[in-house]
C-alpha positions in Angstrom: -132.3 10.7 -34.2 -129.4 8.7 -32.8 -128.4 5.5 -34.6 -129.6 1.9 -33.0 -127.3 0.6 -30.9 -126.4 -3.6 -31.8 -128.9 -4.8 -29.0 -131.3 -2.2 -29.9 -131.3 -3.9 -33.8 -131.4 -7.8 -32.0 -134.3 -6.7 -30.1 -135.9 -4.9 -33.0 -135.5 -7.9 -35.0 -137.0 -11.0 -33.0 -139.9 -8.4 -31.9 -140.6 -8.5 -35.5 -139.8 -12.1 -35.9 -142.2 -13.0 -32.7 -145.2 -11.0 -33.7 -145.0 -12.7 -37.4 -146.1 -17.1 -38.1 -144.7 -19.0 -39.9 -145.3 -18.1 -43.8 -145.6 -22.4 -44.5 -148.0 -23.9 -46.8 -148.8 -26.6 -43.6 -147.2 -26.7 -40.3 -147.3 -30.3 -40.6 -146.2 -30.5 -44.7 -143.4 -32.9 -45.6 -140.1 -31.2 -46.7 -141.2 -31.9 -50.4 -144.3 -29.3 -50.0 -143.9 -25.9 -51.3 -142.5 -23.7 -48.0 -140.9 -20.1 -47.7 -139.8 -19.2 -44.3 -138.4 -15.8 -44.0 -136.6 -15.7 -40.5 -134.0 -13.0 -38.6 -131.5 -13.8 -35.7 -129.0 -12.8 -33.6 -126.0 -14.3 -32.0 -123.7 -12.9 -29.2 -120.7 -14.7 -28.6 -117.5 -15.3 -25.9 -114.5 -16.3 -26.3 -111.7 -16.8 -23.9 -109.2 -17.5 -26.3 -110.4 -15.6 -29.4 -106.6 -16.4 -31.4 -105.6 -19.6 -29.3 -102.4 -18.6 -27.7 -100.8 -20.9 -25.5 -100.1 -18.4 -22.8 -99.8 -14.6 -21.0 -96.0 -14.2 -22.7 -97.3 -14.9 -26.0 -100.6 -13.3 -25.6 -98.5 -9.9 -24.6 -96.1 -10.5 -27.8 -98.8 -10.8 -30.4 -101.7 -8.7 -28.8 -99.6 -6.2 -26.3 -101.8 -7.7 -23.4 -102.1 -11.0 -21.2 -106.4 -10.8 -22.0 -107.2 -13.1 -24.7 -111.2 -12.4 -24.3 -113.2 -11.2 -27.1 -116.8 -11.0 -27.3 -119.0 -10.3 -30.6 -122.2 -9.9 -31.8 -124.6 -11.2 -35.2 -127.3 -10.1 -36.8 -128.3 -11.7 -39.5 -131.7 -11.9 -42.0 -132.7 -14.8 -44.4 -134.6 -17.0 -46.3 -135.5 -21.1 -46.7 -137.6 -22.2 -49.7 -138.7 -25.0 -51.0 -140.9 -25.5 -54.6 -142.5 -27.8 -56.2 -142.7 -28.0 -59.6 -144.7 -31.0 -60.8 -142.4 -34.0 -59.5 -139.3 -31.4 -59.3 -138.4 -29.6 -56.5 -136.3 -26.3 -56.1 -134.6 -25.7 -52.9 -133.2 -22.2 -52.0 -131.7 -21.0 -49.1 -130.2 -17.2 -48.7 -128.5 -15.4 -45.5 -126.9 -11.9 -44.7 -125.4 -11.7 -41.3 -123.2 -9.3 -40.0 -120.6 -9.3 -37.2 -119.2 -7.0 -34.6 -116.2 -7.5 -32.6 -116.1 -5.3 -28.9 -112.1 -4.9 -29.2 -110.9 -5.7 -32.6 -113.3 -3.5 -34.2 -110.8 -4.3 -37.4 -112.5 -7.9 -37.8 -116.2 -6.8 -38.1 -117.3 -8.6 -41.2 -120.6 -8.8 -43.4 -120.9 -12.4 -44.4 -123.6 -14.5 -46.5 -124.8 -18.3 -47.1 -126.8 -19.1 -49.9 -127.6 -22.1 -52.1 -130.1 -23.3 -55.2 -130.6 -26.8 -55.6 -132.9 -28.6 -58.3 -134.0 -31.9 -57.1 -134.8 -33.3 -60.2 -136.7 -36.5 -61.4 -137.2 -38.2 -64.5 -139.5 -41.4 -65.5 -139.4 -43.5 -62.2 -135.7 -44.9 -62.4 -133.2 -41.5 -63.0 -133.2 -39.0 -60.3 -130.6 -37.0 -59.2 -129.6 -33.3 -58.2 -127.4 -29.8 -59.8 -126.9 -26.6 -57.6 -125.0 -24.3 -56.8 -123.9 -22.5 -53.2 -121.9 -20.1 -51.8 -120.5 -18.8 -48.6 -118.6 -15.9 -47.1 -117.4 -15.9 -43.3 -114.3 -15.0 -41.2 -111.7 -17.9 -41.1 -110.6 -19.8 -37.7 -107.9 -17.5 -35.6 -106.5 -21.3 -34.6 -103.2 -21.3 -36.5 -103.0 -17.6 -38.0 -102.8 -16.6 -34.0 -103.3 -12.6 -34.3 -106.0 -10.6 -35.2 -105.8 -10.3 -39.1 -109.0 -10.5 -40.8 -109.2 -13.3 -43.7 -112.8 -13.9 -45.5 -113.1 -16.9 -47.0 -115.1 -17.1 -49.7 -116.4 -21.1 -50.7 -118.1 -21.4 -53.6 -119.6 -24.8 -54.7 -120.7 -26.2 -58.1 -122.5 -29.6 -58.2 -124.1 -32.6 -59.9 -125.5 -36.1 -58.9 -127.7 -38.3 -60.8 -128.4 -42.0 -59.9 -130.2 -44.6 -62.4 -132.3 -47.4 -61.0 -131.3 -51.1 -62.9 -133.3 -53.8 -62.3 -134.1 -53.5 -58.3 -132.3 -53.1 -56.1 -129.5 -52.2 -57.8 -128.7 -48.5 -58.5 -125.9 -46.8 -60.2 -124.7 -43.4 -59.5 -122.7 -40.9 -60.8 -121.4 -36.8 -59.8 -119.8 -34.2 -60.5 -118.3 -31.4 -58.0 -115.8 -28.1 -58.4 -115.1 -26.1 -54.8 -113.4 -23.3 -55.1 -111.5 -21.9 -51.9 -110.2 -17.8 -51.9 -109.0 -15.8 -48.7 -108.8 -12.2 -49.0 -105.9 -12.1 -46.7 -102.8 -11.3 -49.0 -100.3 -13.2 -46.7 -103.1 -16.4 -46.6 -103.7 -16.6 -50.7 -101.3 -19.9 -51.5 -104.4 -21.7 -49.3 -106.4 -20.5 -52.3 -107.7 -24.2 -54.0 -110.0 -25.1 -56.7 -110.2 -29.1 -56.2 -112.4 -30.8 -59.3 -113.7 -34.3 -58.0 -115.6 -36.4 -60.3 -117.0 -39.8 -58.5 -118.9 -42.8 -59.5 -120.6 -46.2 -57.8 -122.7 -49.2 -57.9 -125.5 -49.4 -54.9 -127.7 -52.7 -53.8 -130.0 -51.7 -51.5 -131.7 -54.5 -49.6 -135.6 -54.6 -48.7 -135.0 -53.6 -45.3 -133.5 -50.2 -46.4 -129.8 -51.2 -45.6 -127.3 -50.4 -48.6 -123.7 -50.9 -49.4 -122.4 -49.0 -52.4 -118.9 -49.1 -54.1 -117.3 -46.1 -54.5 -114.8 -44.7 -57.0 -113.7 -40.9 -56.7 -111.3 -38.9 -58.2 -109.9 -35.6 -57.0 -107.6 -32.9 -58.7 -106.8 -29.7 -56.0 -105.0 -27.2 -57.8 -103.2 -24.0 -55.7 -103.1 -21.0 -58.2 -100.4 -19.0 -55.6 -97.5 -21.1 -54.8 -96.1 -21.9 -51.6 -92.9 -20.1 -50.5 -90.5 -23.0 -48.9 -87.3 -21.1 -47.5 -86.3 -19.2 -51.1 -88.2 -22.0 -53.4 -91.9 -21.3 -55.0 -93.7 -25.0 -54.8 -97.1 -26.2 -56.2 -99.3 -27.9 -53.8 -101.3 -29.3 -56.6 -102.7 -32.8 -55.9 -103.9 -35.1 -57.3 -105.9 -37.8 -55.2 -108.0 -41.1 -55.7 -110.5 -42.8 -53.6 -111.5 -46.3 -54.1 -113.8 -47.8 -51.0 -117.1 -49.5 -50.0 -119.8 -47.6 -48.4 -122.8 -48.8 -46.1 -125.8 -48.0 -44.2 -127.0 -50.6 -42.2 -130.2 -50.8 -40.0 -129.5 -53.1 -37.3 -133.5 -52.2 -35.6 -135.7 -49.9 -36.1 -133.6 -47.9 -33.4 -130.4 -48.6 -34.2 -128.8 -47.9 -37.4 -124.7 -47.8 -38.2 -123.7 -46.7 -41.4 -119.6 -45.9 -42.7 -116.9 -46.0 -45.4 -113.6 -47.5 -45.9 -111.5 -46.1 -48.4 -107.9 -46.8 -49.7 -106.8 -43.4 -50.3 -103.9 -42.4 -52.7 -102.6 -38.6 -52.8 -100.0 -38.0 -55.3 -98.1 -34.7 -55.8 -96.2 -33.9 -59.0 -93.6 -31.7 -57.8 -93.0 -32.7 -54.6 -93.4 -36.6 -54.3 -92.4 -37.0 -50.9 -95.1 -35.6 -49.8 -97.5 -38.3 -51.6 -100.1 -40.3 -49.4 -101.4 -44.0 -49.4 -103.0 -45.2 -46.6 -106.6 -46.4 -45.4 -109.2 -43.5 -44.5 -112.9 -43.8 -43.5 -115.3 -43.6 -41.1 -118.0 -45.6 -39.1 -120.9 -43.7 -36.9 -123.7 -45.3 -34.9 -127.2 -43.6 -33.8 -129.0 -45.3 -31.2 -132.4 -44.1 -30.3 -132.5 -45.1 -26.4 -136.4 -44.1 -25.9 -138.5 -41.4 -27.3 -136.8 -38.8 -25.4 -133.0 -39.8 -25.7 -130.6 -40.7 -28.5 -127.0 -42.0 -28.4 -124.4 -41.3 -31.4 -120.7 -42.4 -31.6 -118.6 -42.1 -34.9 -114.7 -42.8 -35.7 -113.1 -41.2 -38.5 -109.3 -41.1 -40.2 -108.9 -39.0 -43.0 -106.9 -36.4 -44.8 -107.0 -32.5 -43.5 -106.4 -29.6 -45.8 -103.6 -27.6 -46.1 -103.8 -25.3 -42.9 -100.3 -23.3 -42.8 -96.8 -23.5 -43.7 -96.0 -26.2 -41.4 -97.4 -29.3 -44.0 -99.3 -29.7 -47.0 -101.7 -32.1 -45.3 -102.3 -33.0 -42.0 -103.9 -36.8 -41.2 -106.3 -36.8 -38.6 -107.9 -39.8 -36.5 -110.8 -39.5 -33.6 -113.8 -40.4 -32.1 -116.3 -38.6 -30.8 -119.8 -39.7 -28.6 -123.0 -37.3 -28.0 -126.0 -37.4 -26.4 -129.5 -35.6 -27.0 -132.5 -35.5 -24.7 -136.1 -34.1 -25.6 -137.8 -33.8 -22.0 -141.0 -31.8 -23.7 -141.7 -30.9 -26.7 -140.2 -27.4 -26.7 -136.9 -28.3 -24.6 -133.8 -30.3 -26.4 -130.4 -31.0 -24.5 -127.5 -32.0 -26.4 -123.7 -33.0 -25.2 -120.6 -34.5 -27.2 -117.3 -35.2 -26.6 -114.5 -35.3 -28.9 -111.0 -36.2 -29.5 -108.7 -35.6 -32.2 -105.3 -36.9 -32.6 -103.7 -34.7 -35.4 -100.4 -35.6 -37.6 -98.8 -32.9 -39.9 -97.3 -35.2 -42.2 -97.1 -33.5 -45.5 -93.6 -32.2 -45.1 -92.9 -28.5 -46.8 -89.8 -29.4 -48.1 -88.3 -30.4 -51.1 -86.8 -33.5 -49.3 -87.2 -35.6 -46.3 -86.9 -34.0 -42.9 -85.2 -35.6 -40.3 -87.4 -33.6 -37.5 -90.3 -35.3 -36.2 -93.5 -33.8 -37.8 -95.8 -32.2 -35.2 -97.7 -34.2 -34.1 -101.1 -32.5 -31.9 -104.2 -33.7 -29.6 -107.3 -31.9 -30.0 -110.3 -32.6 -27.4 -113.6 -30.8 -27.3 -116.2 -31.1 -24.7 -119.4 -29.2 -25.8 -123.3 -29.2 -24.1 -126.1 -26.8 -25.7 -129.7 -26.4 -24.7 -132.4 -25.5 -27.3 -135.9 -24.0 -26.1 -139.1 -22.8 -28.5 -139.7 -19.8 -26.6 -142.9 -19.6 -29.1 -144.6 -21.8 -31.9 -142.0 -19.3 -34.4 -139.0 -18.6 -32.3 -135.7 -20.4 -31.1 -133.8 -19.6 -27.8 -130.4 -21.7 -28.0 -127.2 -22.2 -25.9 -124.0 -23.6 -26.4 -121.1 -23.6 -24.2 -117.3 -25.1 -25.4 -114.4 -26.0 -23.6 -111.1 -27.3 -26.0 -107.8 -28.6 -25.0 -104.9 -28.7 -27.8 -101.7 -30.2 -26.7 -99.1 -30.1 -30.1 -95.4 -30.7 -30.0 -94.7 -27.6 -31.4 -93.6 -24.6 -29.4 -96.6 -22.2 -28.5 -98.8 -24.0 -30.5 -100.9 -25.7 -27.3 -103.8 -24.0 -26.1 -107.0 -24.3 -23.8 -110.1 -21.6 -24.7 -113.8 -21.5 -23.1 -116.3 -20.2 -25.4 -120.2 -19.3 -25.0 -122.9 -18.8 -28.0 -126.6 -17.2 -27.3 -128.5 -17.8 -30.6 -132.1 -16.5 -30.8 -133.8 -17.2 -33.7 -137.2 -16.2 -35.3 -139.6 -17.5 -38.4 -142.0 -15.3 -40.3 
C-alpha cells in the first residue's frame, strides 16, 4: 500500500475534522467555561520571493536560477483547553504541524506551539497569572537570503499578579524570562535570554478607561558573541522603560488606548551603541456599524538584533485596516502598513562614519475568512511587500498567497 501523498493527508484530515462537532461544554459558554477543542488543519502556501532577493543577478548567484518561487504545504493537529477549577482557570493550548517545501526539500521542518497558563484568583482584590509556553518554527529567509534552514526555538517563562487598593486603584507587578536559540550554527550569536522584571500603579475610572504607570526593567544576555572583523563582542544589554499607559473609551464604539515610554538601552562593552530616546505606541478601533470596523495604530520602538549589520534596529510606522462581516459566516479583512526601519546599533567598537542603513518596509495585505460549516474554517490571505534599504541588494518586492482550512472536533 502506497504511502499518502500531502493532499491525500489534508483531505483526510478536514474529512475527519468536518464529520466531528465541536467537543465544547456550550456553544454559546463564555471563555471562562470549561472547553476542549481538538482541531486539524492544513495550509498551502506561495511565495514569489521565498529568500527576498532584490533581483535575477542575485537570485542566480545565491540559488543558481532567476525563479525565486517556492510553494509549501502544513499539516498540522492540536488542541485548545480551558478548565475551571473553582474560581481558577487552567488554559492549555498544544500544536504539531509539519511543513513541506516543493524545491528546497532541505527546509521541511516539524514545528510545535504550546502553552499552560493558570489564571489564578485569590479573595476578591489579588488576581493574577504564571505559565509557561513554547514554540518551534522556521525563521524569516528576509535577511539570511539563501536557503539554510534555522529553527527557532522560543521558550517563555511568566508571572503577573495585580492587587486591588482601595478602588479604583490597582497595583501590579511581573515577572518574565524568554529565551531565544537557532539551530543554525552560523545564526547562534542571535541566541538571547532577556530577564524583564516590571511593575505599575493603575486607576481605572468607572467608565472602564485606565491609565497605568509603568516601570520595566530588561537584562538580554547573548551567550555566543559576535564576531566584529577579528574582535569577539557581547551584545548584552541592559535596558529600562519608564512610561504611562492608557486605554481610553471615547464611546461605546470607539476606544483608543497607547504607551509612551522613555527608553534607555545601555551596553557594557560597547557604549556607543547605547540608546535613549522616546518609544511607544497609540492604536484606535472604531466600530463603524455592526458589520464594519476601522483600526489605525502608530508605533516607534526598538527591533532585535537581526544580523551583523547592527545590534538594534529602531523602527517607526503606521499602519490602518479594515474588517467587514457581511453574514454571519463571511469576514473580510484589509491593512496597510508602513515601516521606516533605522539600523542604528553600530557593530563596531567605535563610531562609523558611514551612514547606517537606513530601510522602508510597506505591506499591503487583504484575507477573506468563510465557515464552510458550524466546525470548519476556509481562509485566504494574499500579501504584496515593498522594501526599499540603502544597502546594496538588500531591496526587494515578493507576492505571497496562504490557503488555511481549518476544522474543530
Amino acid at each position: 500500500m502506497r504511502p499518502l501523498t500531502v493532499a491525500e493527508k489534508l483531505a483526510l484530515l478536514i474529512v475527519l475534522g468536518m464529520m466531528a462537532g465541536p467537543s465544547r461544554a456550550d456553544d454559546d459558554a463564555e471563555d471562562t467555561e470549561d472547553v476542549f477543542t481538538p482541531y486539524v488543519r492544513g495550509l498551502y502556501g506561495y511565495d514569489s520571493n521565498l529568500f527576498r532577493l532584490q533581483n535575477d543577478q542575485e537570485a542566480y548567484a545565491v540559488l543558481g536560477t532567476t525563479d525565486t518561487a517556492e510553494s509549501y504545504y502544513t499539516l498540522a493537529a492540536g488542541m485548545d483547553a480551558n478548565l475551571r477549577v473553582s474560581r481558577q482557570v487552567i488554559r492549555a493550548h498544544a500544536e504539531y504541524n509539519q511543513t513541506w517545501f516543493d524545491q528546497y526539500s532541505r527546509l521541511d521542518y516539524d514545528g510545535r506551539d504550546a502553552y499552560l497558563k493558570w489564571d489564578w484568583l485569590v479573595g476578591s482584590v489579588v488576581k493574577g497569572d504564571v505559565g509557561v509556553a513554547e514554540t518551534l518554527t522556521q525563521a524569516s529567509y528576509a535577511n539570511v537570503k539563501q536557503p539554510v534552514s534555522n529553527l527557532i526555538r522560543t521558550r517563555r517563562s511568566f508571572f503577573h499578579t495585580a492587587v486591588g487598593l482601595d478602588d479604583p486603584w490597582l497595583v501590579k507587578f511581573g515577572a518574565e524570562r524568554i529565551d531565544t536559540d537557532n539551530d543554525a550554527s552560523t545564526l547562534q550569536e542571535q541566541d538571547a535570554t532577556v530577564d524583564t522584571v516590571n511593575a505599575g500603579v493603575q486607576f481605572r475610572s468607572g467608565k472602564g478607561s485606565t491609565v497605568e504607570l509603568i516601570s520595566q526593567r530588561s537584562d538580554g544576555q547573548y551567550p555566543n558573541r559576535q564576531i566584529v572583523g577579528l574582535a569577539p563582542i557581547d551584545n548584552g544589554y541592559l535596558q529600562w522603560d519608564n512610561g504611562v499607559a492608557v486605554a481610553w473609551a471615547l464611546t461605546a464604539e470607539t476606544k483608543v488606548s497607547g504607551r509612551l515610554n522613555y527608553t534607555k538601552r545601555s551596553y557594557s562593552e560597547v557604549p556607543q551603541r547605547d540608546f535613549s530616546g522616546l518609544t511607544g505606541l497609540l492604536s484606535m478601533d472604531w466600530i463603524v456599524t455592526d458589520k464594519t470596523a476601522l483600526r489605525a495604530l502608530i508605533h516607534r520602538d526598538i527591533g532585535a538584533i537581526e544580523n551583523d549589520t547592527a545590534s538594534y534596529t529602531l523602527n517607526q510606522g503606521i499602519a490602518l485596516g479594515v474588517d467587514w462581516k457581511p453574514t454571519a459566516k463571511l469576514v473580510f479583512n484589509a491593512e496597510l502598513r508602513h515601516d521606516d526601519i533605522s539600523y542604528d546599533g553600530d557593530p563596531g567598537f567605535v563610531l562609523s562614519s558611514v551612514p547606517a542603513r537606513e530601510d522602508q518596509l510597506t505591506t499591503l495585505q487583504t484575507g477573506v475568512q468563510y465557515s464552510v460549516l458550524q466546525n470548519t474554517m476556509l481562509g485566504l490571505v494574499l500579501k504584496r511587500g515593498i522594501r526599499d534599504s540603502s544597502e546594496v541588494f538588500s531591496s526587494y518586492t515578493y507576492s505571497s498567497a496562504l490557503v488555511n482550512l481549518r476544522s474543530e472536533f
